[in-house]
Steps between C-alpha positions, in 0.01 A plus 500: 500500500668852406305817652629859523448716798296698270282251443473396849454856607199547258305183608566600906348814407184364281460225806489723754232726319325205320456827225709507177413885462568558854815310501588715180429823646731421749777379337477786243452289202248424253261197555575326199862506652436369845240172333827457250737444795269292660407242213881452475559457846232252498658324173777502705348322798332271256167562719235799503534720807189694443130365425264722410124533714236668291683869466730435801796265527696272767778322563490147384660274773827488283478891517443461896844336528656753291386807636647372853829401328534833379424674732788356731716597206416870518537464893814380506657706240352790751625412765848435320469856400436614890746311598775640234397854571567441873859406408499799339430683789172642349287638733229404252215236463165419502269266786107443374373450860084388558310631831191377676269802477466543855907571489466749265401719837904490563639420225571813322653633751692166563611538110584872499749440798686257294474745198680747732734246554572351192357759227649265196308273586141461310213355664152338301210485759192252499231548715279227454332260731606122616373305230750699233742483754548142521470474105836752419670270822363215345621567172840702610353823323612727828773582657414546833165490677361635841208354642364284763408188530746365305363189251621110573444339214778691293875478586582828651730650741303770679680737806232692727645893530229669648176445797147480383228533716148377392247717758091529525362822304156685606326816372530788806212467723478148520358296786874314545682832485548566861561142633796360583632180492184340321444158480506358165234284511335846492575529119297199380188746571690776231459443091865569401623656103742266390768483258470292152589142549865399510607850586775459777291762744197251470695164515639609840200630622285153402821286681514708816117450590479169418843471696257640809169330410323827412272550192439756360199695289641621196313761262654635213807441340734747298824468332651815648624641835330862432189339389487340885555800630218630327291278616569459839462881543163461364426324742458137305691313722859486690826401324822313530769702319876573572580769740727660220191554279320711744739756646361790289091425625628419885674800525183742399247281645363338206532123620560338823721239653274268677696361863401090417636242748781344297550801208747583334543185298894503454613464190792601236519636215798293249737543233481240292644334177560195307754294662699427184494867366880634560435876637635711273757775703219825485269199615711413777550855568073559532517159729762623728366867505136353590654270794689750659264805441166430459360533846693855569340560188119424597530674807631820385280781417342562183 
């Protein structure tokens, strides 16, 4: 089989847009160019990559293989170039780092510290939830990840940098406000706003009161952190959210912290990546910045 990098470069970029017109656009050629390099990279192969769906396309199963093949290509011939550049002495690079969305409340000032720090150094954000986060880690598309609740079923070394305390949420002026220390048996009489299934915030949340035999009543459910506040300060029912996602509405009396008998649940939040990806030096850089910094960070004023 003889390819080109061309040609392999082409059909990564048609695969990952499953568009020839997109993948064109992109590349800054013309269609007919981009389908050209892929029928002889399929000659090549001696199998079609691409099967076409009505109007859309897909990867056939032989494309499937190839499009992770080549993809490790490009990644290590990245990473070579990192790695080269360090030698150099460059204070230069790139890191594509993913966030939970509920660390997106720190994280830009977590990234603009190491910008001051190291301002050669470009960073890609991804705010996205857990689902797409276990995909790129899944499919070594990221860099570096920070999250909680790390996944098991993928091979991953994760490193916990920074607290994260789960805590009850009511509007002002409810009944609970004023006690202290309340049981939490008391909560099974509440209808709680919960989180979209699988979401890290909700997955703890489920463990910990079946971990303590409670159950709960649960109303709606929304996808986003601000969308619970919302609703909780309507008054639809109480909340379990991180205490780093409320700051702004504690502070002016928006939302309350309720006082329940065993709250805060303790958790962390994680940086995490494959355990076969080689961190690349600005990578290692981010890692080493986050470990050492990123609570002095969080706690400093905006």
């Amino acid at each position: 089989m003889h390819t080109t990098l061309r040609q392999m470069r082409v059909f990564t970029t048609v695969a990952s847009h499953l568009n020839y017109t997109r993948a064109a656009r992109e590349l800054h050629l013309s269609q007919p160019a981009v389908s050209m390099q892929v029928k002889q990279l399929e000659e090549s192969v001696g199998l079609p990559l691409f099967e076409h769906a009505g109007k859309k396309i897909q990867l056939t199963e032989a494309g499937k293989e190839m499009y992770q093949y080549v993809r490790t290509i490009f990644q290590t011939f990245e990473e070579m170039e990192e790695v080269l550049d360090a030698m150099k002495g460059l204070d230069t690079g790139h890191i594509n780092i993913a966030v939970a969305s509920t660390v997106n409340y720190f994280a830009p000032r977590l990234l603009a510290g190491f910008s001051r720090q190291y301002p050669g150094i470009d960073l890609s954000l991804d705010v996205t939830n857990r689902e797409r986060l276990m995909g790129l880690l899944k499919n070594n598309e990221i860099d570096i990840v920070l999250m909680g609740l790390p996944p098991e079923d993928i091979d991953l070394i994760y490193e916990p940098f920074m607290d994260n305390p789960l805590v009850v949420i009511a509007p002002p002026g409810h009944p609970l406000e004023k006690r202290r220390q309340i049981p939490m048996h008391r909560l099974e009489e509440e209808i709680f706003i919960m989180r979209e299934a699988g979401s890290g915030t909700r997955l703890a949340m489920e463990r910990y009161f079946k971990e303590q035999g409670i159950t709960i009543r649960t109303g709606m459910q929304m996808t986003r952190n601000e969308a619970i506040k919302q609703a909780v300060r309507a008054g639809m029912g109480l909340g379990v959210v991180s205490t780093h996602t409320i700051e702004l509405e504690v502070e002016t009396g928006r939302l309350v912290i309720l006082d329940i008998e065993g709250f805060p649940i303790l958790r962390h939040w994680y940086m995490v990546y494959r355990k076969t990806k080689r961190l690349s030096p600005p990578a290692k850089a981010f890692h080493d910045f986050v470990m050492a910094e990123a609570q002095h960070i969080r706690e400093a004023p905006i």
